[in-house]
N, C-alpha and C positions, 0 to 999 in steps of 0.2 A: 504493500500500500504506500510507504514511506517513497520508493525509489518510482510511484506511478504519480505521488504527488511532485517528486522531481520534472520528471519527463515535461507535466503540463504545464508547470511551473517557466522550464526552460523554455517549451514552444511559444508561452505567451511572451515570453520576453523576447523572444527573437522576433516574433511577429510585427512586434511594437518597434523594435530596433530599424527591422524592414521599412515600416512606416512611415517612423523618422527618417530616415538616410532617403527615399523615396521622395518625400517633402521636401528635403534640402538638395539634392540633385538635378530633379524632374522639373522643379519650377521653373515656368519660364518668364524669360526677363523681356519689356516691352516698354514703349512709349505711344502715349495718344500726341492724335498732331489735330489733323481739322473734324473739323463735324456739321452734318447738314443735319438743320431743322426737317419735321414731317407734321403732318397736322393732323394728328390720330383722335381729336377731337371729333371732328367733321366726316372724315375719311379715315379709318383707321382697318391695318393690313395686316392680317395674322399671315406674317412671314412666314411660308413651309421651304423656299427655296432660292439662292442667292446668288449671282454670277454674273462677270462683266461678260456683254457685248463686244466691246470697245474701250479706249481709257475713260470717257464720260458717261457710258452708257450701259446700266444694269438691268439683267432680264430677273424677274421678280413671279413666283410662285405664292399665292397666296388660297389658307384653307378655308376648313370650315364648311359645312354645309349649309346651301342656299348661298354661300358665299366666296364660290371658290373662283380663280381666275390666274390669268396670266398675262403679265404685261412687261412693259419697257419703262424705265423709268432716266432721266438723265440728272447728274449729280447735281447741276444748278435748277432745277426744279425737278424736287421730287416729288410732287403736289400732280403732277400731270401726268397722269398713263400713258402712252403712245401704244397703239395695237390692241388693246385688252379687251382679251377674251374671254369670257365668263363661260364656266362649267354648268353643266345641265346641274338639276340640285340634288341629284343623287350621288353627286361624288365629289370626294373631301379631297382638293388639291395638295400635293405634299411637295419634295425634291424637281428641282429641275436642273439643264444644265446644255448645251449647245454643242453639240457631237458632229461631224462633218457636214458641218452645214444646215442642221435638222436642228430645230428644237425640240425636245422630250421634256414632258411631266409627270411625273407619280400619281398615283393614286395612291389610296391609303388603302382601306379595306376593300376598296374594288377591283384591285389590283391590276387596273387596267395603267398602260403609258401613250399619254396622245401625244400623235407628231405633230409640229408643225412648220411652216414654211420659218426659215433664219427670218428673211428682212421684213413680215408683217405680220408675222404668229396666225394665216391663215390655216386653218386645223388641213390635215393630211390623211392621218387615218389614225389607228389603235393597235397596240402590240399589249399580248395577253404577259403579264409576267410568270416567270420562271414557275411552276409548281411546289420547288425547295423553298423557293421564298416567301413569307407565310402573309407579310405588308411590305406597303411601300412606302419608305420612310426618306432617307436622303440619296442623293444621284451624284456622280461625279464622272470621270472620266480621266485615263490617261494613258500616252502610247507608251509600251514596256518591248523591246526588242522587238523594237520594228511595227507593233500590232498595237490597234486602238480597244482598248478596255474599258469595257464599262462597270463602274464599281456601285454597288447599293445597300444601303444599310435595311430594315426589318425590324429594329427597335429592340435588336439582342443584342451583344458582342460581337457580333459577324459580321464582319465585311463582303458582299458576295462577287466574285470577278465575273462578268460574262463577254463574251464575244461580241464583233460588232453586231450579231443577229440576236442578239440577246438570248443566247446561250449559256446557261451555265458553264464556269470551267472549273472554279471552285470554292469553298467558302474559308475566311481564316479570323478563327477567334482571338483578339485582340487583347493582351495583355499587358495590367498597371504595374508590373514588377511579376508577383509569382499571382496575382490576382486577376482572376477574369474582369473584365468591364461589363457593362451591361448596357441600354438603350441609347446607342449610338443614335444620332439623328442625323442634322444636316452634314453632308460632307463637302471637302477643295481639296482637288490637289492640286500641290504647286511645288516646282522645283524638286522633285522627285519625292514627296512628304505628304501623306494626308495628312488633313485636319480635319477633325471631328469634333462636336460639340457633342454631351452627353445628356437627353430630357430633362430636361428640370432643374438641370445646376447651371452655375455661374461660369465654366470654365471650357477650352477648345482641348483638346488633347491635340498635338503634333506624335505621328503613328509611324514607323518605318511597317510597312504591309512586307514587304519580304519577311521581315522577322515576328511581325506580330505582337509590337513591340512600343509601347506610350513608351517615346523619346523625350517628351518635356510636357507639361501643362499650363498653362497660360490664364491664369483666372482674373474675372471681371466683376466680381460683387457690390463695388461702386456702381457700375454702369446699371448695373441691373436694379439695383435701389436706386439712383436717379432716374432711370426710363419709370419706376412707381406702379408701374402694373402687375398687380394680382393674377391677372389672367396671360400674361406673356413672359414667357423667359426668354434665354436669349437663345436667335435660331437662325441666325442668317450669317452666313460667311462668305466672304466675295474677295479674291484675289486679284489685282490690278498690275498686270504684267508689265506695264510701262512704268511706272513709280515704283514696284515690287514692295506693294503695301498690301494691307485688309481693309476693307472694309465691314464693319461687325454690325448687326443690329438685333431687334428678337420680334418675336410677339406683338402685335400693337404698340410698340416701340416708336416714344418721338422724335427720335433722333437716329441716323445714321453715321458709327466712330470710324473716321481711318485713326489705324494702329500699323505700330514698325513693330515686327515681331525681331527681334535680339537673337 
């Protein structure tokens, strides 16, 4: 009994140890620069999906039933949709993301992905998702030897890879040290690095997908109590190739933050 009280004794201190060294290694280091005003008063946009067009121009997934759509937004007026497309009201908009030229959207529990045209978001057609993947949660994309990937989270720890036809090729659970993660949402990749935000916390995970592997964490608990809403956390990550900045926002969020990730 004596040497069983050891054992548990030891694993919880190691655990703890993990935890700490985890916190002070993983954290990642950043700077806020500019910020655009939004008027989520009047017009307010349950951000599902986040991603530059262009260096001024972000394509924007928004949910919610009865109120789900897809539009264009430009950084000196974000107050004005450009294209926007409103979903039939049976389906809850989630992830999007600009793939050869195509626009794709997520669905959530419908599991359906609508295409549409790049320069006017006219709708194209519907691609059924994968079977293995149970919802649709965040959408990303990026070329890995030579071939364009398309990567989707489901709101577990999994990353899902599929082909440009949207095939499965494989799923990889995503790990904080020796710990799984869980409801991965919006996904970026940039610079060979996902970023992942995780439902309902303040924080982006930066992920080596090779290794399955939370390389740093990035958290925003300010931004999330200044944004003040109850009903939005944060869920929008947008990578701006020309400055090699973020753009962050969430939920009903009044403000959209560029940030320098360190």
């Amino acid at each position: 009994m004596i040497a069983l009280v050891i054992i548990i004794t030891l694993a919880h201190s190691y655990f703890g140890f993990e935890q700490q060294f985890l916190q002070t290694q993983l954290t990642g280091k950043f700077k806020y620069l500019n910020r655009v005003l939004r008027d989520n008063k009047r017009n307010p946009q349950y951000t599902q999906g986040f991603t530059f067009l262009n260096e001024d121009t972000i394509l924007e997934s928004v949910g919610l039933y009865k109120k789900s759509g897809i539009h264009y937004i430009k950084l000196n007026d974000v107050n004005t949709f450009q294209h926007n497309q409103n979903l039939d009201d049976q389906f809850f908009g989630e992830g999007c993301d600009i793939i050869n030229n195509k626009v794709y959207q997520l669905t959530w529990l419908e599991r359906k992905i609508f295409v549409y045209e790049k320069e006017d978001l006219q709708y194209i057609g519907q691609i059924n998702l994968h079977p293995s993947i149970k919802e649709g949660w965040g959408l990303t994309h990026r070329v890995f030897n030579g071939e364009t990937q398309i990567l989707i989270s489901d709101g577990s720890g999994k990353i899902h890879i599929l082909n440009e036809d949207f095939q499965l090729l494989k799923s990889i659970q995503i790990f904080y040290g020796s710990t799984p993660v869980n409801y991965l949402n919006e996904l970026e990749y940039a610079n060979g690095i996902l970023y992942a935000n995780e439902y309902t916390k303040t924080y982006i995970f930066a992920i080596d997908l090779e290794k399955g592997k939370v390389l740093a964490k990035y958290d925003f608990p300010d931004l999330v109590k200044e944004a003040n809403r109850p009903d939005g956390c944060l869920n929008g990550i947008a990578f701006n190739q020309k400055t090699q900045t973020f753009w962050i926002t969430g939920k009903n969020w009044p403000f959209i933050q560029q940030v320098q990730f360190n």
